[in-house]
C-alpha positions as CSV (number, residue, x, y, z in Angstrom):
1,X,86.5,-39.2,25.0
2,X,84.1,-38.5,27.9
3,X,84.4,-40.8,30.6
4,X,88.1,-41.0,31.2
5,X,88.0,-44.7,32.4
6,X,86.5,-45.7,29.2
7,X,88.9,-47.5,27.2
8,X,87.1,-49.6,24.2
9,X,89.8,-52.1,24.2
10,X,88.9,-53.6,27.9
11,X,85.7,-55.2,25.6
12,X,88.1,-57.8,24.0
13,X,89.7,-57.4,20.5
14,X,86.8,-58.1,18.5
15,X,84.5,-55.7,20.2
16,X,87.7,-53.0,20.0
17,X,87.8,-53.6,16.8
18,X,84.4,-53.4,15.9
19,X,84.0,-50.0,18.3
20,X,87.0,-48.6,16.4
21,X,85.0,-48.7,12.7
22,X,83.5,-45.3,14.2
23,X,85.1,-43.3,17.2
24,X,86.2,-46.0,18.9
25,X,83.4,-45.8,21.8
26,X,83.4,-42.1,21.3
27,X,81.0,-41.4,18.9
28,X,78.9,-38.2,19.4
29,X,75.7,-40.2,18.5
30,X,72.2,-38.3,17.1
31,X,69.5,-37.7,19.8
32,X,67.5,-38.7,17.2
33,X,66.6,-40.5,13.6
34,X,70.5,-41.8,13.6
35,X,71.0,-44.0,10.4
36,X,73.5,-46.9,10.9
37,X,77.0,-45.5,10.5
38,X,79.0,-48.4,9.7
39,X,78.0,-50.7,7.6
40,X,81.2,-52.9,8.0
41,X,80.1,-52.4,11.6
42,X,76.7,-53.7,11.0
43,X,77.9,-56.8,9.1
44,X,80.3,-57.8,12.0
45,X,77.4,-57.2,14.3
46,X,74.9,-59.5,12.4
47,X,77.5,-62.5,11.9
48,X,78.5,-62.7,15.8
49,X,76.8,-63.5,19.1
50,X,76.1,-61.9,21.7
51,X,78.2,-65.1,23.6
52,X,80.9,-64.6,20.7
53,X,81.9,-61.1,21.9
54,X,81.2,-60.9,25.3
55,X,82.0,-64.6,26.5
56,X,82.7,-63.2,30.2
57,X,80.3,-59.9,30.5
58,X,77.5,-60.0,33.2
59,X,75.2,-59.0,30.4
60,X,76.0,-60.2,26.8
61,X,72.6,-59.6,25.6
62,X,72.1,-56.4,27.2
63,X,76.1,-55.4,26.0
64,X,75.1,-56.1,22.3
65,X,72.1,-53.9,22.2
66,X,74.6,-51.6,23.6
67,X,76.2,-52.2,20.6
68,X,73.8,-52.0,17.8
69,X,73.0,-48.9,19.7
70,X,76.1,-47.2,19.3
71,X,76.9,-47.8,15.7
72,X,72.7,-46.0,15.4
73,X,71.4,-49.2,13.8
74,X,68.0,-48.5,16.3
75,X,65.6,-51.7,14.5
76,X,68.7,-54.3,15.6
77,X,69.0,-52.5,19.0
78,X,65.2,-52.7,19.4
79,X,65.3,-56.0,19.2
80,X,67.8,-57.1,21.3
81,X,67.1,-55.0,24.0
82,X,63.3,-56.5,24.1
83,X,64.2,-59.2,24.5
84,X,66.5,-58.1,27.7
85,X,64.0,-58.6,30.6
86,X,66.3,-56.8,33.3
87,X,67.1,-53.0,33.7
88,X,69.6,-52.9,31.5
89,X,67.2,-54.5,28.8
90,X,64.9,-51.3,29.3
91,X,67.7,-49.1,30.2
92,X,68.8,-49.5,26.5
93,X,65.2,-49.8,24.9
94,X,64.1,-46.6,26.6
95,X,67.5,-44.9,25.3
96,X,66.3,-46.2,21.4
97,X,62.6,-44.8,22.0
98,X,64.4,-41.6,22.7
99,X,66.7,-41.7,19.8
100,X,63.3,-42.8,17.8
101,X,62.6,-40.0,18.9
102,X,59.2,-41.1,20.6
103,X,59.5,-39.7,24.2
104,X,56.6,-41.0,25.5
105,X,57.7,-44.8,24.8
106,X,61.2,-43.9,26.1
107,X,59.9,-42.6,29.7
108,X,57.8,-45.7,29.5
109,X,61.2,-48.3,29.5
110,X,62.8,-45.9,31.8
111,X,60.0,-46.3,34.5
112,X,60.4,-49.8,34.1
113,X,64.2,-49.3,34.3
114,X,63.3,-47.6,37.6
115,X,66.5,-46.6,39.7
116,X,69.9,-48.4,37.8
117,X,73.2,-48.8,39.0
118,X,74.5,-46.0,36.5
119,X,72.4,-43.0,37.4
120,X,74.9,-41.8,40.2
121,X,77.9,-41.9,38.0
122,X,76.1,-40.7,35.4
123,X,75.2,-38.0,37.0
124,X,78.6,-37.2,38.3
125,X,79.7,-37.2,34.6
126,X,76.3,-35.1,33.6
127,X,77.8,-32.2,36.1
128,X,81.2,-32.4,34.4
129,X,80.1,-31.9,31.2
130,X,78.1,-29.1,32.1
131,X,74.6,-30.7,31.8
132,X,72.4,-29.2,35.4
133,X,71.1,-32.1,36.9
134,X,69.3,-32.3,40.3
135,X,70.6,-34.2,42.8
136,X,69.7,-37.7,41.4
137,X,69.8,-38.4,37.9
138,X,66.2,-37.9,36.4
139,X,66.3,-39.9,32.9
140,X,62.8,-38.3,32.3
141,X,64.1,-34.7,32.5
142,X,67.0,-35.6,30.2
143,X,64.4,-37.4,27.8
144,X,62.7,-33.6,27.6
145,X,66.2,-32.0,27.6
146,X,67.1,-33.8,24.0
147,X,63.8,-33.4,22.9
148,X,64.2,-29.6,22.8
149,X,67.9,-29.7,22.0
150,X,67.2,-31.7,18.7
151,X,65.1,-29.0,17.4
152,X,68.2,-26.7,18.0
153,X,70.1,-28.7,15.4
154,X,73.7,-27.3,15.3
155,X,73.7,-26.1,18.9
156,X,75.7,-25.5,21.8
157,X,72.2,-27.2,23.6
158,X,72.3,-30.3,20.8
159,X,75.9,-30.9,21.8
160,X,75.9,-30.8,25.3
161,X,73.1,-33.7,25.6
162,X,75.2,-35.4,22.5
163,X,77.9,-35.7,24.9
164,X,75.8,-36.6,28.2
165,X,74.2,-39.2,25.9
166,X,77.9,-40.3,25.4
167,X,78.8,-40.5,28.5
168,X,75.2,-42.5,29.2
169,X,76.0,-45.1,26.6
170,X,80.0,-45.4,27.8
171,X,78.7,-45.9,31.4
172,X,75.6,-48.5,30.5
173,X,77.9,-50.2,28.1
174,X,80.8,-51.0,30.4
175,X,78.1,-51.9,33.2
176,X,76.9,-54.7,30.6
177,X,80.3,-55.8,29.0
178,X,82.1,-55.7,31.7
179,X,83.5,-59.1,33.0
180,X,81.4,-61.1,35.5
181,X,82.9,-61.2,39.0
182,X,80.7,-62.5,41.3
């Protein structure tokens, strides 16, 4: 696990459930070309709502793109995530573009994405991974940090922005799913 306060059953029992059909939430995903890795996963996914599984979240849209996201499955989180007309809605379609990989589409979402509520922490969990970062989080830097990395296939480079993307999906995805309190 990468970010220590991630705990995939604070998403409800269904989306627990669904989570633990591959890592639980801590799934080293591909930086790029990922083929869906469940399909149990995917069918669960395509018979529920975004409402179904995240009744309470500020974001249930945004969460499920999450979602599709994490299990690699990047047409479904393309998608959802377009149709997502907030930050978090580009936060996730730029992360897909990079997966793609098409860079140049992915620092297009993250520009409209502009400065999100996860870049400090993400960041912070960046640095404790090992991943030098500048004093903000630059998502276009990391963008040209995979692209090089996935051309090093097997690498300690590859691994190291696997496990920053982690830690980006972990901290996007509880940001979404989390319950409302307003």
């Amino acid at each position: 696990m990468i970010i220590s306060m991630f705990t995939y059953s604070d998403y409800g029992d269904r989306v627990a459930g669904i989570l633990a059909l591959d890592g639980a939430g801590s799934r080293l995903m591909p930086l790029a070309c990922g083929t869906c890795s469940s399909p149990q996963a995917y069918q669960l996914l395509k018979n529920s709502s975004s409402r179904q599984l995240f009744p309470a979240s500020r974001a249930p849209e945004a969460a499920m793109a999450g979602l599709w996201l994490y299990f690699s499955c990047l047409d479904e989180a393309h998608s959802v995530a377009q149709s997502v007309e907030t930050a978090d809605g580009s936060f996730w379609h730029a992360i897909m573009h990079r997966q793609e990989p098409d860079a140049g589409n992915a620092g297009y979402w993250f520009r409209r994405v502009g400065k999100h509520a996860v870049f400090p922490a993400l960041r912070e969990a960046a640095l404790l991974l090992g991943y030098r970062c500048g004093t903000a989080w630059d998502p276009f830097a990391f963008i040209d940090d995979c692209e090089q990395a996935r051309r090093e296939p097997g690498s300690e480079r590859e691994l190291l922005m696997q496990r920053v993307q982690l830690a980006e999906w972990q901290l996007l995805f509880h940001h979404c799913a989390r319950p409302d309190v307003q």
